[in-house]
C-alpha positions, -999 to 999 in steps of 0.1 A, spaced: -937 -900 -837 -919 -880 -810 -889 -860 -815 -882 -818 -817 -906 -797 -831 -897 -784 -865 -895 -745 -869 -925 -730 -870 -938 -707 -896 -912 -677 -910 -926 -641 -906 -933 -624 -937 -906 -605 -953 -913 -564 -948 -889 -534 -946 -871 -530 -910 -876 -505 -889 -855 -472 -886 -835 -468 -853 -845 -440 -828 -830 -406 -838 -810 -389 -813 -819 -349 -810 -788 -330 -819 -783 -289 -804 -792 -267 -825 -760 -247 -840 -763 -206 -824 -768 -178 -852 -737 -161 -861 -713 -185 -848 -696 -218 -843 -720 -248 -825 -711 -271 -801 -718 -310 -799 -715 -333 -830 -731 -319 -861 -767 -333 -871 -762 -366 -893 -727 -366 -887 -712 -390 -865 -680 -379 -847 -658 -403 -839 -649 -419 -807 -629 -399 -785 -632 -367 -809 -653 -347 -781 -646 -321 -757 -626 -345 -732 -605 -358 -762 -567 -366 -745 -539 -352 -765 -521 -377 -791 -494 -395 -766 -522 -408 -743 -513 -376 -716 -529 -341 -713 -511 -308 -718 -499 -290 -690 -526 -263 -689 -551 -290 -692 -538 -302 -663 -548 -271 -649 -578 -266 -661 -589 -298 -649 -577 -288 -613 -586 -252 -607 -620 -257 -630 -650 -269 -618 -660 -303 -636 -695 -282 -652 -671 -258 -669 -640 -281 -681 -660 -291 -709 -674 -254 -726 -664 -239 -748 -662 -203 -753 -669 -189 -787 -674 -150 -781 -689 -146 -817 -679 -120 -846 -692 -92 -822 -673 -105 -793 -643 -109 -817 -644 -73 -826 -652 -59 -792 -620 -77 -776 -601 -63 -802 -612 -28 -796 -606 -34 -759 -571 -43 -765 -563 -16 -787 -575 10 -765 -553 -4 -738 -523 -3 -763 -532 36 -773 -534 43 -735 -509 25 -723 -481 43 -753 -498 75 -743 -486 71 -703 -453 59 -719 -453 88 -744 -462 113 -714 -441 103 -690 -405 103 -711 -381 124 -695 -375 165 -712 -345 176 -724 -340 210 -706 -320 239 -733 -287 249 -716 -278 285 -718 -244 291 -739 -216 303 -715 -200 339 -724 -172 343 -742 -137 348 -724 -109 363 -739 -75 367 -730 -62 396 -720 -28 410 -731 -16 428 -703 -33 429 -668 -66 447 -655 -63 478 -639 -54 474 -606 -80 481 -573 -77 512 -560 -90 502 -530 -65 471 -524 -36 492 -529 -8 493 -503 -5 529 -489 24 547 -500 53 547 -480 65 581 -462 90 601 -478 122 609 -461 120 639 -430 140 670 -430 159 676 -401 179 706 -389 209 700 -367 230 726 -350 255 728 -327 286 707 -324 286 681 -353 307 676 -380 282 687 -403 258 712 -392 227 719 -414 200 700 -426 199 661 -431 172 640 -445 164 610 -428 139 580 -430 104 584 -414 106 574 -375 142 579 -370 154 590 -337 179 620 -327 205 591 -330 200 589 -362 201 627 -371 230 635 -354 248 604 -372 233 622 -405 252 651 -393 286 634 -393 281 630 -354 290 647 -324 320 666 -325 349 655 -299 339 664 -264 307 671 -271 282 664 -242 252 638 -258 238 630 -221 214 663 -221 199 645 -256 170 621 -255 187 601 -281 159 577 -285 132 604 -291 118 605 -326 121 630 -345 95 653 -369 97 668 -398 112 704 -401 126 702 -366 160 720 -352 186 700 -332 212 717 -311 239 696 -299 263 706 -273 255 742 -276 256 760 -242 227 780 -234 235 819 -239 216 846 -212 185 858 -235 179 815 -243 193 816 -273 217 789 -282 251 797 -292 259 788 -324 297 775 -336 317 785 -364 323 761 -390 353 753 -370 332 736 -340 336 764 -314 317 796 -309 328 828 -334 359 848 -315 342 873 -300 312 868 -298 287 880 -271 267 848 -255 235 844 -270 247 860 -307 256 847 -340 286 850 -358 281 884 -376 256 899 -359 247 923 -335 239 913 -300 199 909 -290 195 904 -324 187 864 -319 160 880 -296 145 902 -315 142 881 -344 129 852 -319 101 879 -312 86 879 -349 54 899 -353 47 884 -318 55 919 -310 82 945 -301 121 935 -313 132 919 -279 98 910 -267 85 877 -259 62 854 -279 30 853 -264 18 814 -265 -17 823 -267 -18 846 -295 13 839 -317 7 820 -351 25 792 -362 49 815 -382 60 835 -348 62 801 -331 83 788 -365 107 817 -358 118 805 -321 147 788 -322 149 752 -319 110 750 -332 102 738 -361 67 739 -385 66 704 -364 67 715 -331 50 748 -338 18 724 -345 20 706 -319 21 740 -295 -9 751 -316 -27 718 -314 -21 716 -276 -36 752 -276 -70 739 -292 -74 709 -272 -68 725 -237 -75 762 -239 -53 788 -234 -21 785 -215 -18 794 -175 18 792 -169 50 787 -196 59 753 -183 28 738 -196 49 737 -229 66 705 -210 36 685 -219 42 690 -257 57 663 -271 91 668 -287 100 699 -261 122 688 -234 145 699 -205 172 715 -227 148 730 -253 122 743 -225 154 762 -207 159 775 -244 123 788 -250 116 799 -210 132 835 -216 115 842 -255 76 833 -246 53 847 -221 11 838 -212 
């Protein structure tokens, strides 16, 4: 009778056999181990490349995945317990250096020396020496003569002319003739003025009363109350003889004093003169002394010889 075939015999029932084992790495001594662990299964999507929950990598996945070669995106690095401990060393020796440069380099306070001590005084320092002002010239003594109201001696300031002196004096007397006077000459101290008094024969200048005018009776050339040539003689000092004349290369500035009209003033100056140019050659050489002019030079030509 045609039809199908029935099933043909059933094999023997035996145990199945096991499915082909799949060799597992090894896990490394001392450490973690990568890949799934021997007869454990990991679960899908639990390996290396596992994506993030939320279906999107991380950021520095990203990164990893762009500047990483695909060989080396899936290690992993596991330095191991020695590895540990020498990256830890490593970064502490950079810390100790590193506070050591910052330690070093910290800026110094430099010690400031204490100012001295400065006290007020009371009263002010004692004054320079040095930046004092020089002390101002007393007053000169003058000797005037002659025809003022006041004959005798005045004091006056330093650098005051005959002007002034005669006006120290009172001033001229009435009719008294100023034009012989350098009025404008200064004068020196210790020096005889004679104003308005006529020259008398021997030099000598005729000397007034009290009055103003010449003593009744008196010979030219002498003083009221004395004897005539006396005014000459005394002129003459110890410059020699009564009567004789001064000699301007030997007399001292005490003969030279006693001439009249000469003062310790112009009696320096003769001397001075004397040892700057030498002796003197002729008697009008005293001309060039300061202080000696026309009407005193007629006065001294009869009582001083070279």
């Amino acid at each position: 009778m045609g039809g199908r075939p029935g099933p043909g015999p059933r094999p023997p029932e035996g145990p199945r056999p096991d499915p082909p084992t799949v060799p597992l790495p090894l896990p490394r001594p001392g450490g973690g181990h990568r890949g799934p662990v021997p007869g454990r299964a990991e679960p899908p999507g639990a390996g290396p490349d596992r994506p993030p929950p939320g279906g999107r990598p991380s950021w520095w996945r990203r990164a990893l995945q762009r500047w990483l070669p695909p060989s080396l995106q899936g290690a992993r690095v596991d330095p191991g317990r020695p590895g540990a401990v020498a990256l830890v060393a490593v970064v502490l020796v950079g810390a100790v250096v590193a506070g050591v440069g910052v330690w070093s380099g910290r800026p110094v306070a430099q010690p400031v020396t204490g100012l001295p001590a400065v006290t007020a005084s009371d009263g002010p320092g004692p004054a320079d020496p040095v930046a004092a002002p020089p002390a101002a010239p007393g007053p000169l003594v003058v000797s005037i003569v002659g025809r003022v109201s006041r004959p005798g001696l005045v004091r006056v300031p330093a650098g005051a002319r005959v002007a002034d002196a005669v006006q120290a004096a009172g001033g001229a007397l009435p009719g008294t003739d100023l034009a012989v006077l350098n009025l404008a000459r200064r004068v020196g101290d210790g020096e005889q003025i004679a104003i308005g008094v006529p020259p008398a024969a021997d030099g000598s200048p005729v000397l007034p009363e009290p009055g103003g005018e010449p003593a009744s009776g008196a010979e030219p050339g002498t003083r009221s109350g004395t004897e005539p040539g006396a005014g000459a003689a005394a002129a003459g000092g110890s410059g020699g003889a009564p009567g004789a004349a001064v000699d301007l290369n030997t007399a001292t500035a005490a003969d030279l004093d006693a001439l009249p009209g000469v003062g310790p003033v112009t009696a320096g100056k003769i001397i001075d003169w004397r040892a700057a140019n030498g002796r003197f050659s002729r008697v009008e050489q005293l001309r060039e002394i300061d202080g000696i002019g026309e009407r005193r030079f007629a006065n001294l030509r009869p009582l001083v010889r070279v």
